[in-house]
N, C-alpha and C positions, 0 to 999 in steps of 0.2 A: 782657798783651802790649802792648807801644808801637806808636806809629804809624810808621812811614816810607814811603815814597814807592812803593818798588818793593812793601812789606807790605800797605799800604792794602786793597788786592782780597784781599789772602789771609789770613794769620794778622800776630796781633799775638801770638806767642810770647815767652820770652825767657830770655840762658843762663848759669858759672862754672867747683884748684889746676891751674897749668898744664900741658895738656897737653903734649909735648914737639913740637915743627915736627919733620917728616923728609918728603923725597922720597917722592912717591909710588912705593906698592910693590904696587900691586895695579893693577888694571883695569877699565873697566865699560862692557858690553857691553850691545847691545840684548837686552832680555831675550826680546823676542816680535816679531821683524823682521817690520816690514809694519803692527805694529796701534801704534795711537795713542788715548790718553785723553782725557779732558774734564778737569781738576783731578782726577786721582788722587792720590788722600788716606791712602790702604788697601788692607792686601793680607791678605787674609783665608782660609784654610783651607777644604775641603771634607775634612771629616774622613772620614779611610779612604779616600780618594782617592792617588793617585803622578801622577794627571792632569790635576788641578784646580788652579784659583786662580779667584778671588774678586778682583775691583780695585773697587774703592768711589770713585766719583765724585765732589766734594765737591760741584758743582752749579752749572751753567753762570751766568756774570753775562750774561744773556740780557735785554733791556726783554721784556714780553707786547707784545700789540699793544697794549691799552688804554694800557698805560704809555707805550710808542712814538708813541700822539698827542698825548699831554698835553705842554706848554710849561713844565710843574714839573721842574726839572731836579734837585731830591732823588728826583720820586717815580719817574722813569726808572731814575736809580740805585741805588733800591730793590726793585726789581720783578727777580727774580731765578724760574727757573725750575729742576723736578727736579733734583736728586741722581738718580745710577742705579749700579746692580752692573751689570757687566760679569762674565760668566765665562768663562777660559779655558780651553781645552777643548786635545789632544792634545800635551800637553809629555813624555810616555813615548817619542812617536815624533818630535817637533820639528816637529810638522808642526800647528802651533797655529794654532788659530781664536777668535774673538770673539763673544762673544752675548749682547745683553742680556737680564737674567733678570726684573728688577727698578727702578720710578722710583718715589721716592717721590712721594706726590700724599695728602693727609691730607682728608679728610672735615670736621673740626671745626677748623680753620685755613689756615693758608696758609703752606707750604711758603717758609722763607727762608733762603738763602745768602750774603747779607752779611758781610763782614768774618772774621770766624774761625766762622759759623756754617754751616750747611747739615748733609748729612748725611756725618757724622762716624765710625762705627762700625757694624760689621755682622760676624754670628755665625754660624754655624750651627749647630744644636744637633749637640752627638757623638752626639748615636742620633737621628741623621734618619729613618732610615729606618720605625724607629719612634714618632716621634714629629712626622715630619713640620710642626719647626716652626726659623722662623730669627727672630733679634734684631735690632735695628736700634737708633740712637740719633742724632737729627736733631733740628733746629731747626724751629722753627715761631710763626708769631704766632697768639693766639685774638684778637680784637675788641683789636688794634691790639697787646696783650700780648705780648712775647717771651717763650715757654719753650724748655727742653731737655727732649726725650722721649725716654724709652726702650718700644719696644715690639716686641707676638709678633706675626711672618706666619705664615701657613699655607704649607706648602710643596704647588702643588696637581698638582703629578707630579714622579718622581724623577728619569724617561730619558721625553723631553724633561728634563731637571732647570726648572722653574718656579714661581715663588711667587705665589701667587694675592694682589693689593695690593686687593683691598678688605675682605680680610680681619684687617686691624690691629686687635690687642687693647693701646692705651696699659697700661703697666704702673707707671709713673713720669713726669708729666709736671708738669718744676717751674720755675714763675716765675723768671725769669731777668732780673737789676735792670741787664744791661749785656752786649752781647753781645761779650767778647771773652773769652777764660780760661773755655770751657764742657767740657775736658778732651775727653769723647767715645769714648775707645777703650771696647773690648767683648771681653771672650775669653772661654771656656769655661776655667777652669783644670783642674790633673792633678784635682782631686778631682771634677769634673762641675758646680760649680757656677759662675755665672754673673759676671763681675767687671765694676768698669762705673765709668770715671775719671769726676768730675767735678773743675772749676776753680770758685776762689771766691769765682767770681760776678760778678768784671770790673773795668774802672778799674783802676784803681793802688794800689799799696799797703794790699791787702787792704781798700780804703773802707769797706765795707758790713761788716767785722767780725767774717766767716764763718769765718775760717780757726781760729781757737781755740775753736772749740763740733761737737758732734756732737750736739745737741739742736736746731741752725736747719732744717734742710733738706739736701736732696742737696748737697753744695759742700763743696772743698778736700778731697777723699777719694778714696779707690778704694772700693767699696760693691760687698758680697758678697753674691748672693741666691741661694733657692734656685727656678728657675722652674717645679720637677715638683714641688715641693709636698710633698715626700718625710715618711713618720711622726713623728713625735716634733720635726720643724721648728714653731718657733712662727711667728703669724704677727704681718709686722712692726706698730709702732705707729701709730698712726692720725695722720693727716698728711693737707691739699689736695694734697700732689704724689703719694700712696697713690693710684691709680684701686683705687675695689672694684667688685664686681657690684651687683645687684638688693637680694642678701644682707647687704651690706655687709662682704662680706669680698675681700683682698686677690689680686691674681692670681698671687701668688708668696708663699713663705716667708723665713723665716728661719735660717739655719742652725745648729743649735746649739751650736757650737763660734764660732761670730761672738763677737769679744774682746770686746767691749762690753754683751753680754746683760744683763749682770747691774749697772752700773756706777752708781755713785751718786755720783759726782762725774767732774767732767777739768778739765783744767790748775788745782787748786786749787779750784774751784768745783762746789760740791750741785748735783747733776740731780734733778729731782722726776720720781718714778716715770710711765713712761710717755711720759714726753715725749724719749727717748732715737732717734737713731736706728741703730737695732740692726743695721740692713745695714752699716755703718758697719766696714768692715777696717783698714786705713791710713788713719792723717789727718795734717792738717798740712800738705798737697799745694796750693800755690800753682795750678800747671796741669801735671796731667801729662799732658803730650804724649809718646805712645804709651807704654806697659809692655808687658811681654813675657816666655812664661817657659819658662827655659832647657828645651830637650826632653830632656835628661838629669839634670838635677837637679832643678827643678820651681823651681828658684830665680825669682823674680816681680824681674823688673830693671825700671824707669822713670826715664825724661826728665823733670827738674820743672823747670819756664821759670821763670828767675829775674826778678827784679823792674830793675833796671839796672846792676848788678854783674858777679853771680856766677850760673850755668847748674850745675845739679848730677845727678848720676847717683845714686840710689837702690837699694838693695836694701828692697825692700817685705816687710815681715814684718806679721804677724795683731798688729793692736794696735798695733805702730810710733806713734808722733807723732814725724814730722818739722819743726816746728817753726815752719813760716810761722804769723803773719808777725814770729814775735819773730828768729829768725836767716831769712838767705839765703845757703845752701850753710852751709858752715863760719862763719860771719861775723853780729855780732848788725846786723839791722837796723835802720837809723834812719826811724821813723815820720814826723819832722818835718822829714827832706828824703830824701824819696822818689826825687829825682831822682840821689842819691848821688854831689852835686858840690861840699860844702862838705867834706868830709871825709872819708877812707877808714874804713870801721868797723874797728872790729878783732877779733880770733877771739872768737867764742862761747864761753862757760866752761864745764865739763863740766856736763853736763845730764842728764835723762832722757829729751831728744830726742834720736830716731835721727837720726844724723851720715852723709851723703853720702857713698860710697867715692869719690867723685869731685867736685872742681869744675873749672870753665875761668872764666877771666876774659874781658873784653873785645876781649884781644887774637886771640883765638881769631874770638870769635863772639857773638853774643847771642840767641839763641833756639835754644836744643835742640830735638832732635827722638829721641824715647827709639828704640831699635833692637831688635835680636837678639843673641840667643849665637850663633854659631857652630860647630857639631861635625862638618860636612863635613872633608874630607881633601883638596879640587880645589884648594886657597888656604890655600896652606901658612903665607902673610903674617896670617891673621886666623884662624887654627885656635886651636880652646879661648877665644875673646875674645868680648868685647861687642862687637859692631862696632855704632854709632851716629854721628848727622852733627848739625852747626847750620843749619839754617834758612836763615840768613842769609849764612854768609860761606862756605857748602857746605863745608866741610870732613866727612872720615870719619873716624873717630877706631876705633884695636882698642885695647880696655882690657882688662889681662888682669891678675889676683891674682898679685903675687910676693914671696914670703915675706911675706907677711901686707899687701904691701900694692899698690894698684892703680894699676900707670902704665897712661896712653897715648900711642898714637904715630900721629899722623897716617898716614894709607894712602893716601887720592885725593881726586876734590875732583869738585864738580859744581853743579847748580843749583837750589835753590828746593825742596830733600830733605824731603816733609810726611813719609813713612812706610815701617818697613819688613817684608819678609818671607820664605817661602822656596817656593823650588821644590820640590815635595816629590816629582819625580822624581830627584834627586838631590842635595837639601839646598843646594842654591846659596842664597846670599842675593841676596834681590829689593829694590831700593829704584826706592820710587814718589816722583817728580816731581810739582811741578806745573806744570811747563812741560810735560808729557802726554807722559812716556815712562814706563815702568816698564823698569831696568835690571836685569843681575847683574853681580856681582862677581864677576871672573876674573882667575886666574895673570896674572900680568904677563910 
């Protein structure tokens, strides 16, 4: 993600074949009149609910007091306070209310919200009820360290609905050489297990060299695990970002259909046994900000932030390599002007990297933000589409397959669009701001 002015506090994302300008054809409405966010980031599901939502806070730029007296003017602007869930409560009847369920606050570091980092992702398991447990994925420093965590709460009653926070089991917690490009979504996909973006690892132009290996650590991937530990799952390879028990074994599995189980080489180069890692679904993912998957296909769609070009839409498949950091969107990138101002690249040669159904250029926008399918009937303008937005220049874009191939067309326009989601009293699509609305999209 780049720096700008208005980004600074928020994300440094970034986004790509054009999409077509048209008149706004839709509309967007307070989604929840009366209630207001902190940096909502996330709109999250209460599975088996028609009455729930879930708004994920990304985490107030607040000083502590300590920080507040100090005459250090870095360390004021560092001193950054909780992330928190917010849950919505009577959208069946419209008569919605606000409650906080959940702040992060971490025992073994300190909770940081800087720049693209805070708390990013949150889940609830599909069989809550039995297993009364929810997921999270936040930022934090240990002894001054930047990491990205993924971790289990305990859910510690249903009605009240409450997650008991000192209950955090870290499941993944991995050194992080730059805090911007830390991905962060989280969903339970159709098959029950657990999916969880990571960016590669930050700076520009893939620096640190993460994006063509599945043998470094969590970065430039979506990572597929299994958190119920189910028979015949192995368990992943031994790794500092692995937390085990006492045992020394992992707090989650592997699932055994994971593309990479078996893999003795990628991109042309030998993997020495073991040193794989096998959570490892999709790679090649620069930053995906947000994925999402279609509720009637199971189709896995993602936002990947381009580098200073090109912004690409994704269809995520098991095993995919999308191609950072040799191509961006369609187009091969140039490593030794990052800034991609000496030259325009030109198209990528057929490959055995998965290819983008989608780019936008410059002209559009430059920082994607990956969206939903749509399969409501209330918006008639974005029925059967991807509907997804940039960041930056707020546009919404419905992308939709015709005859084999994918246009879009601008629909509305708005502000500072980190994420989106749905109403699942009536399938509205929800899109979260961070200027602290969460709206929906309605008939025009």
């Amino acid at each position: 993600m780049r720096s700008r002015p208005l980004l600074a506090l928020l994300f440094s994302l970034t986004l790509g074949t054009s999409a077509a300008l048209a008149q706004e054809s839709v509309g967007l409405d307070q989604a929840f009149p009366g209630l207001t966010f902190s940096l909502p980031v996330a709109i999250s599901p209460m599975p088996g609910s028609k009455d729930v939502v879930f708004v994920i806070e990304k985490g107030d730029p607040a000083p502590s007091p300590e920080a507040d007296k100090s005459t250090d003017k870095k360390k004021k602007a560092s001193a950054y306070f909780g992330g928190k869930v917010q849950m919505v409560t009577g959208l069946s009847s419209g008569q919605v209310t606000k409650t906080q369920v959940f702040q992060i606050n971490p025992k073994d570091g300190k909770f940081d919200a800087a720049g693209e980092c805070g708390f990013l992702g949150f889940a609830v398991h599909p069989r809550v009820a039995e297993t009364k447990q929810v997921f999270v994925y936040y930022s934090l420093r240990i002894d001054g360290k930047l990491y990205q965590r993924v971790s289990r709460f305990k859910v510690s009653s249903l009605s009240p609905f409450g997650i008991d926070a000192d209950s955090e089991q870290p499941l993944i917690t991995q050194l992080d050489p730059a805090g911007n490009h830390n991905g962060g979504d989280i969903h339970f996909g159709p098959d029950g297990y657990l999916y969880i973006s990571c960016g590669d690892g930050g700076a520009g132009g893939d620096a640190f060299d993460n994006a063509g290996y599945i043998n470094k650590g969590f970065h430039a991937a979506v990572f597929r695990i299994d958190v119920d530990k189910k028979p015949g799952n192995p368990a992943p390879n031994p790794h500092p970002s692995v937390i085990t028990d006492a045992k020394g074994q992992a707090y989650y599995s592997v699932p055994a259909d994971n593309p990479f189980l078996k893999a003795t080489s990628h991109r042309g180069r030998p993997l020495e046994a073991g040193s794989v890692r096998t959570e490892t679904w999709a790679t090649g993912l620069r930053n995906a900000w947000r994925f999402s998957f279609d509720p009637k296909t199971g189709t896995c769609f993602a936002g990947d932030v381009g580098q200073n070009l090109y912004e690409e839409i994704d269809i995520l498949v098991s095993g995919g390599d999308y191609g950072w950091h040799d191509v961006e969107g369609n187009h091969v990138f140039n490593q030794k002007d990052a800034s991609g101002k000496k030259s325009a690249p030109g198209l990528a040669a057929p490959s055995d990297f998965k290819a983008p159904i989608h780019e936008y250029d410059r002209k559009l926008g430059n920082s994607v933000t990956g969206g939903v399918f749509y399969r409501g009937a209330r918006v008639p303008a974005i029925a059967d589409a991807y509907v997804f937005a940039d960041f930056a220049s707020g546009r919404i874009f419905a992308l939709r397959e015709n005859a084999g191939k994918w246009e879009s067309q601008q629909v509305a326009k708005d502000f500072s669009i980190s994420g989106f989601g749905y109403d699942p009293s009536n399938g509205d699509v929800l899109v979260a701001s961070l200027a602290g609305q969460v709206k929906r999209i309605v008939k025009k």
